[in-house]
C-alpha positions as CSV (number, residue, x, y, z in Angstrom):
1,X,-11.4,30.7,10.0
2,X,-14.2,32.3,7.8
3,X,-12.7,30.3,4.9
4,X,-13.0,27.2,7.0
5,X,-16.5,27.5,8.2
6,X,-17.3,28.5,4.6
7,X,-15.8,25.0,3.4
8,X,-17.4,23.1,6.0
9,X,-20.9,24.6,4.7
10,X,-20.7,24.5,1.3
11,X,-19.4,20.4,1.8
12,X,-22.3,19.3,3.9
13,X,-24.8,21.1,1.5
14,X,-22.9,19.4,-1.5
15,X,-23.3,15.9,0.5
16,X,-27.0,16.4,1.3
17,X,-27.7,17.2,-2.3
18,X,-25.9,13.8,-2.8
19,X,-27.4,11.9,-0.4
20,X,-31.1,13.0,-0.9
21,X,-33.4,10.0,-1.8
22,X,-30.6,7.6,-1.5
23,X,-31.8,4.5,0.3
24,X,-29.1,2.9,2.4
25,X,-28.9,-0.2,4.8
26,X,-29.7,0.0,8.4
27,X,-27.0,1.2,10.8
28,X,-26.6,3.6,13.8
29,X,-27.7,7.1,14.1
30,X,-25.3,9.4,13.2
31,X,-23.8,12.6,14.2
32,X,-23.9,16.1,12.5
33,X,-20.7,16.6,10.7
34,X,-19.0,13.6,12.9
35,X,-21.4,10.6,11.6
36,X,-20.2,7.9,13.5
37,X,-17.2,8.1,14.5
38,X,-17.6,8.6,17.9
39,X,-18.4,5.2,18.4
40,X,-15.5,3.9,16.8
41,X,-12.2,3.8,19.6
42,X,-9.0,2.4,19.6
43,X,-10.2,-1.3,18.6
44,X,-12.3,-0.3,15.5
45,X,-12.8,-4.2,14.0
46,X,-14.7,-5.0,17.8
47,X,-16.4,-1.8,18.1
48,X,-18.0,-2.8,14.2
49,X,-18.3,-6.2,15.6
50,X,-20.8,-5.0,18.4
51,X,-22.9,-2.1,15.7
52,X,-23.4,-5.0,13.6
53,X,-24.9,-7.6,16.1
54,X,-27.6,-5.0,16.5
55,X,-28.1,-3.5,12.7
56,X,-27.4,-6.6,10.8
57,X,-24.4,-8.1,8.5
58,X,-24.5,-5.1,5.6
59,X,-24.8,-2.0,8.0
60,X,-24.2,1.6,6.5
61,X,-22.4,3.9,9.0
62,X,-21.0,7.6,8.3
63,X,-17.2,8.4,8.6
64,X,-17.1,12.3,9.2
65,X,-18.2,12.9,5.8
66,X,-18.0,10.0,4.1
67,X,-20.3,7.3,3.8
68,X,-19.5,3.8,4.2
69,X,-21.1,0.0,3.9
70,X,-19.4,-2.6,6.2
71,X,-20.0,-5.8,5.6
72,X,-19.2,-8.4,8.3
73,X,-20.7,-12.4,7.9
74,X,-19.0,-14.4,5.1
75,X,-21.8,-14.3,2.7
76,X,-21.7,-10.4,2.6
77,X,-18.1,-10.4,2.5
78,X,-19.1,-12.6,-0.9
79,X,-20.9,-10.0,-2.2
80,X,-19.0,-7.6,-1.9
81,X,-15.7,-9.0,-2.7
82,X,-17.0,-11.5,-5.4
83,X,-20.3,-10.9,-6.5
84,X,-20.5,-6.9,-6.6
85,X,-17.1,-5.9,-6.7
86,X,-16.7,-4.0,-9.8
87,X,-19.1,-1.3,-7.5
88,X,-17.3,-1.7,-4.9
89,X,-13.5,-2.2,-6.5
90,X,-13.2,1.6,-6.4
91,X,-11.0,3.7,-3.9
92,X,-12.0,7.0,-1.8
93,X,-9.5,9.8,-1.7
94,X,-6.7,8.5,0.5
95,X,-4.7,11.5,2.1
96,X,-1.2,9.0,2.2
97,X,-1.5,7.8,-1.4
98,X,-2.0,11.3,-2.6
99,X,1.5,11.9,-1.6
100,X,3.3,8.7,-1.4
101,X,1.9,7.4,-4.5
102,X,1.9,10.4,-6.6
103,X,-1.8,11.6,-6.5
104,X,-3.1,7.8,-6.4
105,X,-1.5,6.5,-9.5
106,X,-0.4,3.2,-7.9
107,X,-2.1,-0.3,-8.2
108,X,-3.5,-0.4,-4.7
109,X,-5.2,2.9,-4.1
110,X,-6.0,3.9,-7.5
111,X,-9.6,4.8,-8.4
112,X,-11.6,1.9,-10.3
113,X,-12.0,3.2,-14.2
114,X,-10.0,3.1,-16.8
115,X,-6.6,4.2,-15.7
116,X,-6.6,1.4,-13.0
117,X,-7.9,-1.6,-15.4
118,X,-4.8,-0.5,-18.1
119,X,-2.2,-0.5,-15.5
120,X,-3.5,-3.8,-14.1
121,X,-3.5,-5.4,-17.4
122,X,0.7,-4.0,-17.7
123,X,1.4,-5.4,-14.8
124,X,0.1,-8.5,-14.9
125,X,1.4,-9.3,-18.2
126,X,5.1,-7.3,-18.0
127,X,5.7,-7.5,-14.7
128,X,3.7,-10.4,-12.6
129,X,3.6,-13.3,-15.5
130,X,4.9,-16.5,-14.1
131,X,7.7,-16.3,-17.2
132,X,8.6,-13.3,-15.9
133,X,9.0,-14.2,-11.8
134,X,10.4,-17.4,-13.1
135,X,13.2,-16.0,-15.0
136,X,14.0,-14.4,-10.9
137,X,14.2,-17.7,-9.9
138,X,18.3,-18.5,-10.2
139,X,19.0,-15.6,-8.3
140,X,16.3,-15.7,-5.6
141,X,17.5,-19.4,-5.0
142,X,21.1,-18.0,-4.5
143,X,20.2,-15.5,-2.3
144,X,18.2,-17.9,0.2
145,X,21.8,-20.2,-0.2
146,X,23.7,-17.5,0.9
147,X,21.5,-17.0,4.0
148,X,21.5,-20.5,4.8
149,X,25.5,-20.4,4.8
150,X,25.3,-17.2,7.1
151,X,23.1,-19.6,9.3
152,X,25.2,-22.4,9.1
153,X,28.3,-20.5,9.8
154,X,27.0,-18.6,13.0
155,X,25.2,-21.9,14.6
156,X,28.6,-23.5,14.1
157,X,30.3,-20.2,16.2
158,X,27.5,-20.3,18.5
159,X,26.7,-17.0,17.6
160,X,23.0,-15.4,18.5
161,X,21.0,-14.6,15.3
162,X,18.2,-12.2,14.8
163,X,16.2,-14.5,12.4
164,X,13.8,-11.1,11.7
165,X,16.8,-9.1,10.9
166,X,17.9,-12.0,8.4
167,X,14.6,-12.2,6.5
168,X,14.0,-8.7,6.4
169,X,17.4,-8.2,5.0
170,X,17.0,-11.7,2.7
171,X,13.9,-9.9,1.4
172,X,15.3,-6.7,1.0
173,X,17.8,-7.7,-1.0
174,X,15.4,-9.9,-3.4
175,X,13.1,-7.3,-4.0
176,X,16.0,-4.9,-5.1
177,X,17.5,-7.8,-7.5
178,X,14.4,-8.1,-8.7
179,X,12.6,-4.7,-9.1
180,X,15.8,-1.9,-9.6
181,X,18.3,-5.1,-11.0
182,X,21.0,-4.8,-7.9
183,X,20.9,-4.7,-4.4
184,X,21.3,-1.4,-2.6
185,X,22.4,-0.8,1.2
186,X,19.9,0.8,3.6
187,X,21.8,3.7,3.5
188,X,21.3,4.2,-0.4
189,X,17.4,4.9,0.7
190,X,17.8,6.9,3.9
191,X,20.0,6.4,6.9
192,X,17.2,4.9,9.0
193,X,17.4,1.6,6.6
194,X,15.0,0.1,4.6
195,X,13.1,-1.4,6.9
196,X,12.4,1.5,9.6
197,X,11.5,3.6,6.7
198,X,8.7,0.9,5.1
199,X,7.3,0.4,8.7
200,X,6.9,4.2,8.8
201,X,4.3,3.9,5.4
202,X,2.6,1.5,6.0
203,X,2.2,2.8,10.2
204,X,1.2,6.5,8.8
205,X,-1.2,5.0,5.9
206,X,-3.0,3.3,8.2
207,X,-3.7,5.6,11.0
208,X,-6.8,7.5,10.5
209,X,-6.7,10.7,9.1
210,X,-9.0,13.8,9.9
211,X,-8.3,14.5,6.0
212,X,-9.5,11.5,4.8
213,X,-12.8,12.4,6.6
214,X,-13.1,15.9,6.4
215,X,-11.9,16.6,3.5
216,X,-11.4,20.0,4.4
217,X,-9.4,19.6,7.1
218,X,-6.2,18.0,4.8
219,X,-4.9,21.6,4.4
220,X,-4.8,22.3,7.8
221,X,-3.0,18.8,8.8
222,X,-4.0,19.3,12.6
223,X,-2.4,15.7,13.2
224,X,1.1,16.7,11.7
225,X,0.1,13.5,9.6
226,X,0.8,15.5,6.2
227,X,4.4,16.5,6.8
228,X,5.6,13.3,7.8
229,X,3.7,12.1,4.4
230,X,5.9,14.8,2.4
231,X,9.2,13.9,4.4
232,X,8.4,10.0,3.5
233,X,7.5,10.8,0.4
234,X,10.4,12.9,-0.5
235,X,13.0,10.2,0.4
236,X,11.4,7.4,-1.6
237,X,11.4,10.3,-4.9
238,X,14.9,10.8,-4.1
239,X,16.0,7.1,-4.1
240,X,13.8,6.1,-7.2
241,X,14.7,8.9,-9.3
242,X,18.1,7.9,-8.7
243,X,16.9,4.5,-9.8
244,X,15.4,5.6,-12.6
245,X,18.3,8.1,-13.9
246,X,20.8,4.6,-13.5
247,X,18.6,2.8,-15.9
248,X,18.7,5.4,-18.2
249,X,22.0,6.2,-18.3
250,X,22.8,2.2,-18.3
251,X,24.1,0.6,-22.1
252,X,25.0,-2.6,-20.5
253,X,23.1,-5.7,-22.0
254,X,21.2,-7.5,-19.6
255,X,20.4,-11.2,-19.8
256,X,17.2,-10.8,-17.4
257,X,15.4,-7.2,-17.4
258,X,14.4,-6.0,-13.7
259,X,11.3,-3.7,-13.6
260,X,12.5,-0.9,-13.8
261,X,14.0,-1.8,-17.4
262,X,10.7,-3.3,-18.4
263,X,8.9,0.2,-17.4
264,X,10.8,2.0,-19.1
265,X,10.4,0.2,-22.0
266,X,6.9,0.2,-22.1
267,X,7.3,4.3,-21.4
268,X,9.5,4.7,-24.1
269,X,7.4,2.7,-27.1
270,X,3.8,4.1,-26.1
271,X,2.2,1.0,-25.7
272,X,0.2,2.4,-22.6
273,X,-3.2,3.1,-23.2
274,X,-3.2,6.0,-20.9
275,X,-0.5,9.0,-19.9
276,X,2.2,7.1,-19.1
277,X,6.1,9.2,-17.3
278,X,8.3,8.9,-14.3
279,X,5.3,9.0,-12.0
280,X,3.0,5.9,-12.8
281,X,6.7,4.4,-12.8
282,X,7.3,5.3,-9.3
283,X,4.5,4.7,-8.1
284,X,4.4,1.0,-9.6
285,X,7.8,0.3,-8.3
286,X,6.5,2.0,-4.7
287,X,3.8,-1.1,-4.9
288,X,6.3,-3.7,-5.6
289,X,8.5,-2.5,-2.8
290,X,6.2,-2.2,-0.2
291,X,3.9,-5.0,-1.0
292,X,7.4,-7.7,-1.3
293,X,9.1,-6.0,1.8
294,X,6.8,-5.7,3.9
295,X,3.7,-8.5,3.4
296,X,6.1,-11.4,2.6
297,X,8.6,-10.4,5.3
298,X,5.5,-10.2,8.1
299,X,4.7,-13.4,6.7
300,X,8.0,-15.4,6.9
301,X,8.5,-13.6,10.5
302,X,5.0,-14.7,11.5
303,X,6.2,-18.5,10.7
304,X,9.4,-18.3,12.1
305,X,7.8,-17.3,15.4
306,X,4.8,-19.9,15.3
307,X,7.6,-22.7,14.5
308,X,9.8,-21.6,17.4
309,X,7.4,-21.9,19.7
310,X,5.9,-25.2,18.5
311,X,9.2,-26.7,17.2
312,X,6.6,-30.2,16.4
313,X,4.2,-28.8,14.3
């Protein structure tokens, strides 16, 4: 307890250093050590709705012990997004990418610098060209055939069809083909499936972590948030090292490389500009998995649904 209270000192004297003379936008008075995060509840997008209408569109509020600028009419957005975003491009400390993505070496929650505009410029040139998600294109198009059959098939037998279950599995199979170079079964990941286990990341990186606010809090993990992080994170290790080691140990000649093959090219002839091993792999292919599997498919579901219930739109 005496280290805790000595932690919690130290930090706010460090942040008041920080903070002194620093001139920030309006916004509503805070909280010691809380800020103002007592007036955020279970809707947090309305509750910033209402704070703004009284301190403006760019409005500075305090999260625990981090300070934040939340920006809420279109022509801030613009700023911010647009206009200013190489200040604003950066990412805080993020207690779920600290252990899913390997200490924040992915794409999405990396800090802006160096590190992040070098593996940006990779990917976007080995692994998001349009030659490169064209060359995909055969296969994706016979996957999306072989669904259709599967549809055509079970209309014709008058069988009832989960159209989410189809596209999650359409999807799961095309981000396999395309990132690791084969499909792989749900229980090849964990024996919760594929799609159960990406709902569980993306559900525990976005509930709000006392961690991520009080930074000295992560070590105590009041929330349980932190082992379920190392359970999660433990089972996506497992199944891309396995990945990994099947690349590695692979001599066959492939007409298309996946992206796993293409990382562990660019590993292998030091083209990276930076430290470049197993991790910044996995955490790459982590993006790619979650970002195809679970964006597109919410997407696709989101359509089904809306053309279901208007059938004449």
């Amino acid at each position: 307890m005496d280290l805790i209270w000595a932690t919690l000192i130290v930090t706010l004297f460090v942040y008041a250093l920080y903070n002194k003379g620093k001139r920030f936008p309006p916004g509503p008075t805070g909280l010691p050590i809380l800020g103002n995060l007592h007036l955020l509840g279970k809707n947090i997008h309305q509750d910033l709705q209402k704070l703004a209408k009284k301190h403006g569109p760019i409005m500075y509020v305090r999260l625990g012990l981090v300070p934040a600028i939340v920006a809420s009419s279109a022509d801030a957005a613009e700023k911010v997004l647009k206009t200013y975003d190489h200040i604003f491009a950066s990412r805080p400390h993020h207690e779920a990418s600290q252990y899913l993505a390997y200490g924040q070496k992915n794409l999405i929650f990396a800090k802006h610098g160096e590190y992040w505009r070098n593996m940006r410029k990779l990917c976007t040139v080995h692994l998001l060209s349009n030659q490169k998600i064209n060359s995909f294109q055969f296969m994706r198009k016979k996957e999306v055939e072989l669904l259709i059959e599967s549809l055509k098939k079970e209309a014709h037998d008058r069988v009832a069809v989960d159209l989410s279950a189809k596209i999650m599995s359409l999807n799961a199979n095309l981000t396999c083909l395309m990132v690791f170079g084969k499909k792989y079964m749900d229980e090849d990941l964990d024996k919760r499936g594929f799609k159960v286990v990406v709902q569980d990341v993306v559900h525990l990186a976005a509930t709000p972590n006392l961690g991520d606010f009080f930074p000295f809090l992560g070590v105590i993990d009041l929330q349980g948030l932190t082992r379920k992080l190392k359970d999660l994170s433990k089972v996506f290790d497992e199944f891309l090292e396995k990945i990994i080691d099947e690349h590695v140990h692979s001599h066959e000649k492939k007409q298309t490389k996946d992206f796993v093959d293409t990382m562990m090219d660019i590993m292998q002839s030091g083209e990276a500009e930076f430290q470049f091993d197993r991790r910044h792999i996995k955490a790459i292919l982590l993006d790619m998995l979650m970002a195809a599997m679970d964006t597109s498919a919410t997407s696709v579901e989101w359509i089904l649904t809306e053309l279901l219930r208007h059938p004449h739109m």
